[in-house]
N, C-alpha and C positions, 0 to 999 in steps of 0.2 A: 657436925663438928668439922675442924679444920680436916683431919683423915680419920679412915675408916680404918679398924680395929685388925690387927695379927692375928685371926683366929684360923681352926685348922684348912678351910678350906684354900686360904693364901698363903699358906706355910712355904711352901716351894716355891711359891712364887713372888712371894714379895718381902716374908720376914726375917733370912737369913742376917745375922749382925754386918750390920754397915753393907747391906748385898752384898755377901759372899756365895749367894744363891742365884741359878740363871744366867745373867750377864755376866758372872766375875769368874767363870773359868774361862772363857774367852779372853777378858781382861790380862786375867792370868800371862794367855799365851801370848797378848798382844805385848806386852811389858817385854819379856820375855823375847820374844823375835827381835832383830837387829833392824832399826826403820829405815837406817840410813850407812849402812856397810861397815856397821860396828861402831858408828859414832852414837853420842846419845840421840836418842829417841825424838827428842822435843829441837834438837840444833837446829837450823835451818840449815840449805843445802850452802855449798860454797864455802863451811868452816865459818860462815855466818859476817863474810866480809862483803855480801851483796847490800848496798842502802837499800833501805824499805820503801823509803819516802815516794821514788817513782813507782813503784812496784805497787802500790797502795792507790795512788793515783790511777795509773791506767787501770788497776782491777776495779776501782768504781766506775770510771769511763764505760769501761768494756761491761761489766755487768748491765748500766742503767742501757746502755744504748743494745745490748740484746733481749733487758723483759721490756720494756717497751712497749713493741710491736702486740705483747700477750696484753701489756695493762689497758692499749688502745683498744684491742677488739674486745675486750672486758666492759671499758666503758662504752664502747661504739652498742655493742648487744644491749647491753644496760638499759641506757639514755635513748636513744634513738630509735632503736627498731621494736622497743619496747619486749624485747627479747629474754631470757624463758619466761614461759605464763604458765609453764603448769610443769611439775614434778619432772615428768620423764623430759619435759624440753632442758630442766636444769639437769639433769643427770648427763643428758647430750653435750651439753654446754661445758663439763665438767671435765667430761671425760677427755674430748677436743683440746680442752685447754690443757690439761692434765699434760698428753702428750707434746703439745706446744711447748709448755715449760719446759719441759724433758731435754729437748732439743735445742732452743736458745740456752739453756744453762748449761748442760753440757759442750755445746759451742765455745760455750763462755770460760768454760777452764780449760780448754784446749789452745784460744787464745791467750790465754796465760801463761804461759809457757814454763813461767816461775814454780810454780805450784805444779806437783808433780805429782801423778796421784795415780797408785795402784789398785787398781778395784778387783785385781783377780780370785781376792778371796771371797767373793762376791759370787762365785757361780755356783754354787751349790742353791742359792736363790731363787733360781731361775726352774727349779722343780718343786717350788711355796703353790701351793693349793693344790696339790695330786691326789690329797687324803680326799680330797670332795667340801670339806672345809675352807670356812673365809679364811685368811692369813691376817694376824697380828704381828706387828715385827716391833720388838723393843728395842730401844735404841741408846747406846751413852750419850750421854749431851755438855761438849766441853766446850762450846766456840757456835756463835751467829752462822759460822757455816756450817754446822752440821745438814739444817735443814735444805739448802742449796745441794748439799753434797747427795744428799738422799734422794731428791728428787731428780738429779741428774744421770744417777746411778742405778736406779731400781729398774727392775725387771719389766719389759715396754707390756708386757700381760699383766702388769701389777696397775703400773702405773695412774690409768686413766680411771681407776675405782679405789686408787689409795686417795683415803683421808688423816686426816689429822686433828687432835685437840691442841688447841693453842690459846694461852691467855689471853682474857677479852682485851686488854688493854693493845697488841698488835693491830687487829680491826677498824681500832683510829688513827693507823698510819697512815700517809699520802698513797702510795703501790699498795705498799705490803697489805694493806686491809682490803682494799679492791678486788687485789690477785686472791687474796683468800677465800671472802666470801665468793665471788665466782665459780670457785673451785670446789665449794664444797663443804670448806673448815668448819670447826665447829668450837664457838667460846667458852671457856671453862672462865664461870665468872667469877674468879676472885673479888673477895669483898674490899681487898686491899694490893696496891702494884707493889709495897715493900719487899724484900726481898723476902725470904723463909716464911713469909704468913700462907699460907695455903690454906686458910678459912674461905668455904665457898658459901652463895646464895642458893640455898636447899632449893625454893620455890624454881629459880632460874634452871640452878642444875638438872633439876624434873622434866627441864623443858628442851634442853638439852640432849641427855638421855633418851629422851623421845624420838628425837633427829636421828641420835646413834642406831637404837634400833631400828629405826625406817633404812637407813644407809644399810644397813648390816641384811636389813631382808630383800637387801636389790642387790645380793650378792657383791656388796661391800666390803674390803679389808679395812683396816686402823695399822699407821705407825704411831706410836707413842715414845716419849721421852719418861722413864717410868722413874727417874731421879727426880722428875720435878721442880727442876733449877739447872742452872748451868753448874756445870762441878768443874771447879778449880784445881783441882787434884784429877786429872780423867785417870793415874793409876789407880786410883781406889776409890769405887763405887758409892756414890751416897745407897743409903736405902729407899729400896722401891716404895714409891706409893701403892696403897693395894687399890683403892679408888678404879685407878685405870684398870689394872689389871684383872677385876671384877667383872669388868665388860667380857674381858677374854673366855673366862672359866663361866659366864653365865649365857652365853652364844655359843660354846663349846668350839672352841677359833684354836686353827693350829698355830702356838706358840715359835716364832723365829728369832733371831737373837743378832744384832745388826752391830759390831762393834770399829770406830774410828779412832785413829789415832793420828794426832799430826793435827788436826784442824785447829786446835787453841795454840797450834804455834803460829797458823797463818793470820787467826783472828783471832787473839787473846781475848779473855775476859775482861772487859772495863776501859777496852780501847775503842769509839766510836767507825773506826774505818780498820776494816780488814785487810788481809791480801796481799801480806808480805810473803818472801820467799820461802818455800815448805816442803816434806815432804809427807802425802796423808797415805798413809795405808786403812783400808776397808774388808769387812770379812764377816759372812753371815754363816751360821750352821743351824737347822732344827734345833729346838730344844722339848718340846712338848706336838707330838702330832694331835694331844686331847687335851685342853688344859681344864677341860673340867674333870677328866679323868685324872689330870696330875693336883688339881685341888683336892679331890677326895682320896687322894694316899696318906 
């Protein structure tokens, strides 16, 4: 079926109304905090008298001309040197590139200078997998950059063994599908790209899941987006997919809670080019060090 059922063992973690569970006390506080010195939240900086137009421009410049470098040695290993041919060479390959990205992307909003971005509440992060457990970190998903924003962000011990589920339909992008499979990603095959259908291909997703547990017994983590659409509204949480978060409570993976605010002012919803002037605040805390233990409450 399109999702899997509210039943007791995803209570806490997926079927709170509209997610008031897990993410949304974060939410809470992020609403709550002042993002930009008491103006609202979502303003851009400057009283919002900076144009975008350039601002938008050099952030695509400056983005394409720092993945690049990763898309080239992606395809150069690929194509040419007939490069990974077995398991552990892709996991090398991955991990490599993993950090790569890290580094050109983070570069990449530094030269930005517009986009102003606090990640301090980000270090509480940086002690994700102490229990001996993989780390799951779920994440709000309001804006094209989130995913940039995460990967530039995360903890450099995370980094190079975090995966991700991403709709198959990304995969056949020119970069963006390259950089993915490289790295690792893993297609969630939607039987349709419309918006809210989340009907999957069972046979496919079998096969899928397959991957996930192989990743996950090579001491693998997952970030997931557990909204499963971009949310229009990032003050109020769509509700979780339990689907994803299945994975979590059946690998017993220490649950983290990754929440952004500010990035669908830089990249709106249903604007082709991001990258106007912003400011994003970021902020993770524990939520579950057992989530198959917090399933069964």
């Amino acid at each position: 079926g399109a999702e899997a059922p509210c039943g007791p063992s995803f209570r806490k973690l997926t079927c709170e109304p509209r997610g008031r569970g897990g993410l949304a006390p974060m939410a809470d506080a992020a609403e709550r905090r002042p993002l930009l010195d008491g103006k609202d939240a979502m303003a851009p900086p400057g009283g919002g008298c900076c144009p975008t137009w350039p601002c938008k421009a050099a952030f695509f410049a400056i983005f394409l001309a720092c993945t690049l470098p990763a898309w080239i040695f992606a395809a150069f290993t690929d194509t040419c040197c007939n490069v990974p041919r077995t398991a552990a060479e892709h996991r090398r390959r991955a991990r490599f590139l993993g950090h790569l990205m890290k580094t050109v992307w983070r570069s990449a909003f530094r030269l930005c200078c517009w986009i102003r971005i606090d990640g301090s509440g980000l270090a509480p992060l940086e002690q994700a997998g102490r229990t001996g457990r993989k780390v799951f970190i779920a994440a709000n998903h309001s804006s094209f950059l989130d995913s940039p924003m995460i990967c530039a962000l995360a903890p450099s011990a995370l980094i190079g063994d975090l995966k991700a589920l991403m709709a198959r339909i990304h995969f056949s992008m020119p970069i963006v599908g390259r950089l993915a499979k490289a790295l690792g990603f893993m297609p969630v095959p939607f039987r349709s790209s419309d918006r809210g259908n989340f009907a999957v291909d069972k046979d496919k997703l079998a096969e899928v899941m397959a991957r996930v547990d192989e990743h996950l017994a090579n001491e693998g983590h997952l970030v997931l987006f557990p909204e499963g659409d971009l949310n229009r509204n990032w003050r109020q949480l769509l509700t979780f997919r339990a689907g994803g978060l299945e994975i979590a409570i059946r690998h017993d993976m220490e649950v983290w809670a990754w929440v952004m605010a500010g990035t669908a002012n830089c990249w709106p919803v249903g604007e082709a080019l991001g990258g106007g002037p912003a400011t994003v605040r970021c902020a993770a805390a524990p939520l579950y060090a057992s989530a198959r233990e917090a399933g069964e409450r």
